[in-house]
N, C-alpha and C positions, 0 to 999 in steps of 0.2 A: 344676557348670557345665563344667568343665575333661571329665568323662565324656562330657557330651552333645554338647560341640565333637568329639571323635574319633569319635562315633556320625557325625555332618554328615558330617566327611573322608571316614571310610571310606564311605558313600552316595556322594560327589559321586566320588571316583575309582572307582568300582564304576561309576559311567554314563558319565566320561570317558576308563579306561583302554580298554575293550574300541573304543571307537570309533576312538581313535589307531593302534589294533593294525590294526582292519579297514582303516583305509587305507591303509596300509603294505603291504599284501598285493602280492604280484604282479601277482596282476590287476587290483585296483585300479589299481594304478601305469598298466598296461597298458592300460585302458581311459579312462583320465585322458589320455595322452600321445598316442592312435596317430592323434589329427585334427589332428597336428601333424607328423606324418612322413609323405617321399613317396618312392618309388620313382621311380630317375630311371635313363632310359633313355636312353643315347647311339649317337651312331652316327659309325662314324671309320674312318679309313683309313693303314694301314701300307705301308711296305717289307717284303718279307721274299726267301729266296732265289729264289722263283718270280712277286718282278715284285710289284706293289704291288695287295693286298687288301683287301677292308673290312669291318669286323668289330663288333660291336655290343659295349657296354657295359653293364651291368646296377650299380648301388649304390644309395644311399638318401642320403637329406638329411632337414631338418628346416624346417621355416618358420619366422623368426626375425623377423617386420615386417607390420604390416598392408597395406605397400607392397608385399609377394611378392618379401623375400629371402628366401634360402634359401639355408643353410650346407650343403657338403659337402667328397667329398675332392678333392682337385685331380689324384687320377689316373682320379676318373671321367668328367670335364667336359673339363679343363685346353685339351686339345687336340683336339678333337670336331666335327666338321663339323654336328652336329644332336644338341639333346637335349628330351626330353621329360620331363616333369613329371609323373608321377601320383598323386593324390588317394585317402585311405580315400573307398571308393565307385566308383573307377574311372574320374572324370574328368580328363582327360590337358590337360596344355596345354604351349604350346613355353617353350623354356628360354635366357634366353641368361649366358654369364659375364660378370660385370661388373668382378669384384676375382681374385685369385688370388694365392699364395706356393708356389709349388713342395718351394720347402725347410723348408716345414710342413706339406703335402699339406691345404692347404687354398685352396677355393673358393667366390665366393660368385655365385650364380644369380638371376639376376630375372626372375620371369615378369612381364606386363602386367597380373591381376589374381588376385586370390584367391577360390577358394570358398566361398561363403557354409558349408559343413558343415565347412571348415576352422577351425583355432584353432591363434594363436600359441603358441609355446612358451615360456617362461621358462627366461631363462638363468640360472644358479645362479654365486655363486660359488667356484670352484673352487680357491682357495688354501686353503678349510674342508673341503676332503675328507680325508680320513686312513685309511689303509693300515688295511685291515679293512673298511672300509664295503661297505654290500650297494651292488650296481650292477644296470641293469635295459636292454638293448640292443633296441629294435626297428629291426628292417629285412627286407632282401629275401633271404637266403643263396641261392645258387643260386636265384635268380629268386622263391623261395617268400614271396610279398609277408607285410609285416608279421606277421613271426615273433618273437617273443619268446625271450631268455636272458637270464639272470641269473647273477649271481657277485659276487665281491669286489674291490676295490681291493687286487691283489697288492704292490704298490709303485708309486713314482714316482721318474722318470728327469728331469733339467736337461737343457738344449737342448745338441746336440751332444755326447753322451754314448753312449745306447743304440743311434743309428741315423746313422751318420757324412753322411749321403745326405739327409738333413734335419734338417739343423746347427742351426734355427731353433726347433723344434717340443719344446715340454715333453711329455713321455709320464707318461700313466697307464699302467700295465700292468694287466691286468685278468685273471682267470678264467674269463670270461662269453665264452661260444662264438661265438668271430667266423670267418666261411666269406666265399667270392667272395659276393659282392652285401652286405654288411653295411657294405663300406665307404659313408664319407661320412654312415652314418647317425649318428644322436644315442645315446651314453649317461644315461642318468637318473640323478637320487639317490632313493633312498625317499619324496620329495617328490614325485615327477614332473617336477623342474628337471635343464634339460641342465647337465651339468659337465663335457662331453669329445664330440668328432668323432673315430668310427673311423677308424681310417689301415689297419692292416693286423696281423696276424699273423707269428708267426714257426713252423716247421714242419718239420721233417724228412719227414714222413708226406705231407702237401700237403694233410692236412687238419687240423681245429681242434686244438689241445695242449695249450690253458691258459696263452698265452702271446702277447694280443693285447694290441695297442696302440691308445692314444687319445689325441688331441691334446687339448690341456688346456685348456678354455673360455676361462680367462687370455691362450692364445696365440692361440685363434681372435679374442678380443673384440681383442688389439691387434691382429695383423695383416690384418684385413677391417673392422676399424669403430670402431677409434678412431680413425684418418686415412685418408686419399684413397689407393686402391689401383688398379694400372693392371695390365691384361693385354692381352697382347698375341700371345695366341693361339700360342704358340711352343712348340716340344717339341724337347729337345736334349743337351747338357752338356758343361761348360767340359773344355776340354783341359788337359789336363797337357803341361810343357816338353816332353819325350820324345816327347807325340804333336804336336805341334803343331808341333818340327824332323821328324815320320815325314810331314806333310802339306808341307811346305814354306810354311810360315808364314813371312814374311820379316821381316825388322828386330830379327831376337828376340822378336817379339809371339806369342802366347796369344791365344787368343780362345773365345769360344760357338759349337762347332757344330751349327746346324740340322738335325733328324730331319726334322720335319712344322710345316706351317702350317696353322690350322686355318679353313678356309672365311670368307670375312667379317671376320676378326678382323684386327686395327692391320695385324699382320706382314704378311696377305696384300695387303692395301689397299695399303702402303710396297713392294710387288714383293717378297720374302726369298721364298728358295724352299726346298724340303726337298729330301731326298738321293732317290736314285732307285735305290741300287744296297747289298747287303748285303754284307759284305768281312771280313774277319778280319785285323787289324793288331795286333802286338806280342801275338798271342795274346789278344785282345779282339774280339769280335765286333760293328762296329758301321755304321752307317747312313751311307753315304757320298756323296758329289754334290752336296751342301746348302751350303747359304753358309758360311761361317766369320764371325761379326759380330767384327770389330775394338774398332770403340768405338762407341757410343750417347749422341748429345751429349757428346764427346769425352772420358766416361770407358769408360777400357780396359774390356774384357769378358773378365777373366783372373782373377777370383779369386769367391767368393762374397759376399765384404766388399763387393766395387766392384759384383756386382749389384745388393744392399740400396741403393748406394747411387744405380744407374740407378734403380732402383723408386721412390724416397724422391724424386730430380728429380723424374721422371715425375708424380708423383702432385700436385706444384706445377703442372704447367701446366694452361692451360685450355681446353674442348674450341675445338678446329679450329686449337690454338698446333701449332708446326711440328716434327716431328722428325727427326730426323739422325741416319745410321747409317753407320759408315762397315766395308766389307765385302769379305772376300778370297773371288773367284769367278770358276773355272777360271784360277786362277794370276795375275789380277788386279783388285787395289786399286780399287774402284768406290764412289762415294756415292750412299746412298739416302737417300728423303724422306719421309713419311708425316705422319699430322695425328693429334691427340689426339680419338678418340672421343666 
């Protein structure tokens, strides 16, 4: 008896191992995930030394809602006068931001509706991934839509450790070839579940090394969709004392200075204007003319602590409740007003 039960097993894994294997494949994975990723194309406009230009965006996202969210990075969208949405198959539609975390480079997009040839993605959880696991990246690298790489889970970094500039964001580091336009797309597990949003690479060369970065499902699911997230269409960064007595900031205050406001979005709506002129201060190159925000419903805008903590109000009030900015512009102290979204 005891003979003829291990005849059974080795049968029944002999028609269940090879089909586990076949799914696991690359392609499989690959052909499983890619009606769930899109190429999103923005369109923005900068300062630079020759007068303010405008310049397109190319990254990826992923569809995470029957409702047409969609997760990406927040340096593809963040600040964007127009983006666009593309579909496997090559149907476009517009895109607007609804949530955003700078200091996670994460954003989250909502079109009006979804493609019927579309399919949501599942999100994995990612506290279960472990340092070895195969990874599986599609997206756009240099505009080449829905390209495929693969690699491993080199390690993982805690928030404010690997990338001082996004204090917020838990990092996968990964082996799996990330180039321009990869960002904001989804990484896989062997399942075909996302467990990470590209952020970016690191590179001497300027191009891929084996030492990309991925924001950790964990920190995308809290910062875009476990509570109420506000954007406000801003591109900028907090001063340091030193620069903020080189601007004449008065009172001893610090503050958030304005680069760009991005068409339509809270900031432009509430008046906040961006800089108009490129300058090189204290041996820093940066974007000058722009508001300086004081405080935002009367917490200062001087550290990254007291942003999280504008953002966290923010995300309490309710659409058309009032906001309040108070703002240093051409040497003075003015109040701004704007509405919640």
């Amino acid at each position: 008896m005891r003979r003829a039960w291990a005849v059974v097993l080795v049968m029944v894994a002999g028609l269940v191992l090879p089909l586990v294997a076949e799914a696991q494949t690359p392609g499989e994975v690959f052909r499983k995930v890619t009606p769930s990723v899109v190429v999103i194309r923005a369109k923005g406009s900068e300062v630079t030394a020759r007068g303010e230009v405008n310049f397109l965006e190319t990254g990826s996202g992923v569809l995470i809602s029957d409702d047409g969210k969609i997760m990406t990075a927040a340096h593809v969208v963040h600040s964007m006068n127009e983006i666009t949405v593309e579909f496997l198959g090559g149907e476009s539609l517009p895109g607007k931001v609804i949530a955003s975390e700078v200091a996670a480079d994460l954003s989250l997009v909502k079109i009006d509706r979804v493609p019927a040839s579309a399919r949501v993605a599942k999100m994995a959880n990612s506290d279960t991934v472990r340092v070895g696991d195969p990874v599986y990246i599609v997206g756009a690298p240099y505009g080449l839509s829905y390209s495929l790489s693969d690699g491993i889970i080199s390690a993982r970094w805690a928030p404010n450790t690997v990338y001082k500039t996004m204090p917020l964001a838990e990092f996968f580091q990964t082996t799996a070839t990330i180039n321009t336009g990869n960002s904001g797309g989804p990484m896989f597990n062997s399942a075909g579940d996302v467990i990470g949003i590209v952020s970016h690479n690191i590179s001497k060369s300027g191009g891929s090394e084996g030492l990309g970065f991925v924001v950790t499902m964990k920190t995308a699911q809290a910062l875009l969709l476990a509570k109420k997230s506000f954007w406000g269409g801003l591109e900028g960064q907090l001063l340091t004392d030193d620069m903020a007595d080189l601007l004449n900031v008065p009172n001893n205050w610090t503050g958030y200075l304005v680069k760009s406001v991005a068409k339509g979005s809270p900031g432009e709506e509430a008046g906040l204007r961006g800089g108009n002129r490129v300058a090189t201060v204290d041996g820093q190159q940066m974007v000058l003319g722009g508001d300086i925000i004081l405080f935002i419903e009367g917490i200062p805008a001087s550290s990254t602590a007291n942003m999280v903590k504008v953002r966290d109000h923010l995300a309490t009030l309710k659409k058309g409740d009032p906001i309040k900015a108070t703002i240093l512009r051409a040497g003075k102290v003015i109040e701004l007003s704007g509405t919640v979204p």
